[in-house]
N, C-alpha and C positions, 0 to 999 in steps of 0.2 A: 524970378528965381524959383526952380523947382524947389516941392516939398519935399524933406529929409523922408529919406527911407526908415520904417520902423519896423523891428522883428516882429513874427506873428505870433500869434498865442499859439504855445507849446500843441495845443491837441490839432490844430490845425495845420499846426506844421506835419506832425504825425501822421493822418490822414493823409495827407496831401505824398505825402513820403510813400506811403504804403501803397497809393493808388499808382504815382509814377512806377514801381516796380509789375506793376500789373498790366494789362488791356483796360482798364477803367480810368486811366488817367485823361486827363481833361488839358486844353492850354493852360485854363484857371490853376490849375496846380503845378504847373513849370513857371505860371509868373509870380504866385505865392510864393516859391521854393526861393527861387531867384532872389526879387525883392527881398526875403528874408535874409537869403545866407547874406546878400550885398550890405544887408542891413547891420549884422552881425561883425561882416568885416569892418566896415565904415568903424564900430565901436571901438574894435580890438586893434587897430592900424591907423589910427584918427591923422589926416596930415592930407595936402594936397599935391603929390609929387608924381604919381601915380595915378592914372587914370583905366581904370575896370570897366570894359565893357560888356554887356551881356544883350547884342541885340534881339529883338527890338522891346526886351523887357527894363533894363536898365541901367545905366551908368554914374560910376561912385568916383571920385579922388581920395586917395586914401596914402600913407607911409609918409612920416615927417619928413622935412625935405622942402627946396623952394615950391611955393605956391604957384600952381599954372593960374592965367587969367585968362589969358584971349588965344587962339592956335590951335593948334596941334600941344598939345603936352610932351615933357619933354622925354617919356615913359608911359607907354600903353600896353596893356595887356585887353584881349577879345579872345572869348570863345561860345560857344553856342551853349543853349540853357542846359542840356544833358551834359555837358560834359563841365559847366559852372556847378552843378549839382552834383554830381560822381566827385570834382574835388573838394567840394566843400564838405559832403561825410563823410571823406577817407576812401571811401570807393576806388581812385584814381589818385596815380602821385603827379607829382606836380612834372618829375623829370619825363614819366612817361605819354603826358600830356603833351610837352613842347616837342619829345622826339617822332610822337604821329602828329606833329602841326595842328594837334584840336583842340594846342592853344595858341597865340602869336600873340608874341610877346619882346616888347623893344627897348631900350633903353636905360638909362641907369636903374638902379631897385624894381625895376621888373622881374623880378622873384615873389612870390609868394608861398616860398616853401614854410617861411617861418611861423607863418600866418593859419595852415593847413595842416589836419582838418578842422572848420569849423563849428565840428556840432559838440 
């Protein structure tokens, strides 16, 4: 069984924040950012109905609702770590995400508007 995702320490999310905006960002700070905001949604949306991908840094079940176990879920959302990042600070909405496809997103509560932003 993977280990739960846990949010980062506040100054490191910061950093990490400030250098993505920049030429000095690092992978280490899109898998920080990622892992964290995954982390923060997991808290705020707790349920296993939904399945969050953010390859190849991480993957969450989250939003009440039947529990997936083995498959394909029956609700998937993937998008790439800039743009898991752009909605998770408010950067990006969610509608504007699905209408340029940089996000895909299928099946029942596959929305995460309710949920965004999460800083």
């Amino acid at each position: 069984m993977p280990a739960r995702l846990r949010p980062a320490d506040p100054a490191d999310v910061s950093a990490a924040l400030a250098r993505v905006g920049s030429d000095t960002a690092e992978r280490g700070d899109l898998r920080l950012l990622v892992k964290h905001f995954m982390a923060v949604l997991e808290q705020r949306a707790p349920g296993h109905s939904v399945e969050v991908r953010v390859p190849p840094y991480a993957a969450v079940q989250v939003i009440p609702g039947v529990r997936h176990t083995r498959g394909t879920p029956p609700a998937v959302i993937e998008t790439d770590a800039a743009t898991w990042i752009a909605l998770a600070t408010g950067e990006l909405a969610w509608a504007d995400a699905e209408s340029t496809a940089a996000v895909r997103a299928s099946g029942e509560r596959a929305d995460l508007t309710p949920y965004l932003p999460l800083t």
